[in-house]
C-alpha positions in Angstrom: 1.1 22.1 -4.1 -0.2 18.6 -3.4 -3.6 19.2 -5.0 -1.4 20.0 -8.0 1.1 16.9 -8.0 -2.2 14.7 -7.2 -3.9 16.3 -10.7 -1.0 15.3 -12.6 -0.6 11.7 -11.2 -4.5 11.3 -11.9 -4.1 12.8 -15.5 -1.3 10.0 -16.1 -3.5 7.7 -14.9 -6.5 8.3 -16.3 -4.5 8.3 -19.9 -2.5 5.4 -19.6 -5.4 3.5 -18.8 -7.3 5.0 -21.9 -4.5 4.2 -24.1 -3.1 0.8 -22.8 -6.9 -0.5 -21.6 -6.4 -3.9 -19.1 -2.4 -3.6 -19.3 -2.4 0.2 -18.0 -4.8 -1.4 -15.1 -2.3 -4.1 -14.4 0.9 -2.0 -14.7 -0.4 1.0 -12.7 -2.0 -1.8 -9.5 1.7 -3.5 -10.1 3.1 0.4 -9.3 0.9 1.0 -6.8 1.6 -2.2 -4.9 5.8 -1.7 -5.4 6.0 1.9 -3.1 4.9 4.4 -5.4 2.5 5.5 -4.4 0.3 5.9 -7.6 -3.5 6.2 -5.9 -5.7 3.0 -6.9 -8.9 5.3 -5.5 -8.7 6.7 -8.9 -7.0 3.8 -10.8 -10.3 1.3 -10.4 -13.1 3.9 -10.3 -12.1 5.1 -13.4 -11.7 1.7 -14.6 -15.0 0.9 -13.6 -16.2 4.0 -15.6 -14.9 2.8 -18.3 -16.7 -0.8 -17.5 -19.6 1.2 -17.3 -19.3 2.5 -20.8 -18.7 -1.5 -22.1 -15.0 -0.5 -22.6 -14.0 -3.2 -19.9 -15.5 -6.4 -18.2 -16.3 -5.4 -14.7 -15.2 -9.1 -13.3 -11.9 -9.2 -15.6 -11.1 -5.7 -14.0 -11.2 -6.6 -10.6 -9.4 -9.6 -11.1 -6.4 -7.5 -13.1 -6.5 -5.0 -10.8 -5.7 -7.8 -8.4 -3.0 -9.4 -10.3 -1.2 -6.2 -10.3 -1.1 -5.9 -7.0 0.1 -9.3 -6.5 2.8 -8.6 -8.8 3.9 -5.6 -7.9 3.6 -6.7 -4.2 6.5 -9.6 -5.3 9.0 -7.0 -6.9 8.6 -5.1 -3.4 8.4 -8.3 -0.8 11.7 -9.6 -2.5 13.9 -6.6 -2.7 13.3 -5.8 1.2 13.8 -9.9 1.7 17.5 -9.3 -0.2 18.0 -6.5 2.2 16.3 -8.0 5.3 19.6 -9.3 6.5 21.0 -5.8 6.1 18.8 -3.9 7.8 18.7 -6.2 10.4 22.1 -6.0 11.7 21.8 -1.5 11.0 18.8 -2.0 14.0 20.3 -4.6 15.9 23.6 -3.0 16.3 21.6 -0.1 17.6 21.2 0.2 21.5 18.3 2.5 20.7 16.4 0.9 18.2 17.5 -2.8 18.5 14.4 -4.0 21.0 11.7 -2.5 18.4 13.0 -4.1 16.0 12.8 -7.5 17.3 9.3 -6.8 19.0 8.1 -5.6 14.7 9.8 -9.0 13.6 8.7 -11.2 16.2 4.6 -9.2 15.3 5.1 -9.9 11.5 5.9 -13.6 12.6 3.0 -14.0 14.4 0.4 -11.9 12.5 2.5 -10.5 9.0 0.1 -12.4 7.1 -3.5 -11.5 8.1 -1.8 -7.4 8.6 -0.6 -8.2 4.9 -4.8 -9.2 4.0 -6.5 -6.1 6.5 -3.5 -3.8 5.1 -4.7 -4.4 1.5 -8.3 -2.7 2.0 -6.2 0.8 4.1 -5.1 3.3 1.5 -1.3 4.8 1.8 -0.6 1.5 3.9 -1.8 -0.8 1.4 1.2 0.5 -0.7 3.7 0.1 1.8 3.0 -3.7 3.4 4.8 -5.8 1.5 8.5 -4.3 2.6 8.0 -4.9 5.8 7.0 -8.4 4.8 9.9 -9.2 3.4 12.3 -7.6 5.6 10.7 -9.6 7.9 10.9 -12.9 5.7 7.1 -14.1 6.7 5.5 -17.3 4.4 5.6 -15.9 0.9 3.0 -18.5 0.0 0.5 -17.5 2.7 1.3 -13.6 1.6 0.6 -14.0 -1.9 -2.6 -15.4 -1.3 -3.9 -12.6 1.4 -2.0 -10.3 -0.6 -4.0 -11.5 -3.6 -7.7 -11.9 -1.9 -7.4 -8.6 -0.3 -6.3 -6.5 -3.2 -9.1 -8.7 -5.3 -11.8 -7.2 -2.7 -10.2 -3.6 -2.4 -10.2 -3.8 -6.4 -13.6 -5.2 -7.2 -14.8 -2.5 -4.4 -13.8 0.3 -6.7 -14.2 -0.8 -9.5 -17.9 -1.6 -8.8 -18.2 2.1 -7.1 -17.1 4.0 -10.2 -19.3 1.6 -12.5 -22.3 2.0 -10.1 -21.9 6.2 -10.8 -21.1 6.2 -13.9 -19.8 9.7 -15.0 -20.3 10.6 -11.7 -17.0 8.5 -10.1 -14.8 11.0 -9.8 -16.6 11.9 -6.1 -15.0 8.9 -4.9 -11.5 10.8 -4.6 -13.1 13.5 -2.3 -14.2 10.7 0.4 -10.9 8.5 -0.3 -8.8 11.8 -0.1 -10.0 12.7 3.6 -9.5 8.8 4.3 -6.1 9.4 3.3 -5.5 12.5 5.2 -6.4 11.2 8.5 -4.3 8.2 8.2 -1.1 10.4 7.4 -1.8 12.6 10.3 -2.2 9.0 12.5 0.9 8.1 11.0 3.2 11.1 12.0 1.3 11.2 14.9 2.8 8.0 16.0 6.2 8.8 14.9 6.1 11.7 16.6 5.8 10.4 19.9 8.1 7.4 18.8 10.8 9.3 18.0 9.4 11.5 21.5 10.1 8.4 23.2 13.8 7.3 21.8 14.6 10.8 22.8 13.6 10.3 26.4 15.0 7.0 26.9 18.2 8.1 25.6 18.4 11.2 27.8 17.7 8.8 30.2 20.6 6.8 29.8 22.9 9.4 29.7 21.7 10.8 33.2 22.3 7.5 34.2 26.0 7.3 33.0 
């Protein structure tokens, strides 16, 4: 079932690229970048295929495939900041969930920034950062700029791969894809024991009532 939903967002891909050349790049990064999680893995190394074959400028890819991000990361970043004084007072009226939440904002004060920069080169989280940046209202001038270096390296990194192999850059997905896997299982991993942990604190607290 996911091998099968994967095929069809990487056929979309690969021909909105072929049709729409730089601006399918762009739009697709922008996606990407925005929480849908459209996979970049095949995005640039088919990009850089197509680079390969003197369909594309290698340097002009990377640096589109950047832009996109950067846009797309905007769109996101400023709908969660709109909402950020929502979803603040949903955690803070909270008993349970109330102290995380000012422990993630006072984190994304601190170090939102660089995590926005080290976040742009992780698959699956790279998609996801710039919500949490907003909700969290951290500099949108020192975002933009990580947020733009870092998706410029994770783009020109791909792109480069499927240019350096040629007809061969398809293998990239099978190395990304395990990438991917083990961050998911990370992921629920940790909110497994979160959610673990909220359950015994508030059994907790009733015992003590």
């Amino acid at each position: 079932m996911i091998e099968s939903i994967f095929s069809a967002v990487a056929n979309f891909v690969l021909n909105l690229i072929s049709q729409m050349g730089y601006w399918g790049v762009f739009g697709l990064m922008a996606l990407e970048s925005c929480n849908i999680p459209i996979p970049s893995e095949v995005i640039m190394p088919f990009s850089g295929f197509l680079a390969y074959q003197g369909r594309f400028n290698l340097h002009w890819l990377a640096l589109i495939g950047a832009l996109g991000n950067l846009f797309g990361s905007l769109i996101s970043y400023g709908i969660a900041f709109k909402l950020g004084n929502k979803i603040k007072q949903f955690f803070l009226k909270s008993k349970i969930f109330a102290s995380d939440y000012l422990k993630a904002e006072s984190f994304f004060q601190k170090y939102g920034v660089r995590s926005a920069f080290i976040a742009r080169v992780l698959p699956i989280i790279r998609t996801f950062i710039s919500f949490p940046a907003g909700v969290f209202k951290v500099s949108l001038g020192r975002f933009s700029a990580y947020t733009f270096f870092g998706s410029l390296i994770w783009s020109y990194l791909l792109a480069y791969l499927g240019f350096y192999l040629g007809e061969r850059w398809n293998i990239i997905e099978n190395y990304f894809h395990r990438f991917d896997y083990l961050i998911v299982i990370v992921i629920v991993a940790l909110v497994c024991y979160y959610i673990y942990r909220k359950v015994k604190e508030l059994k907790s607290r009733n015992d003590l009532a």
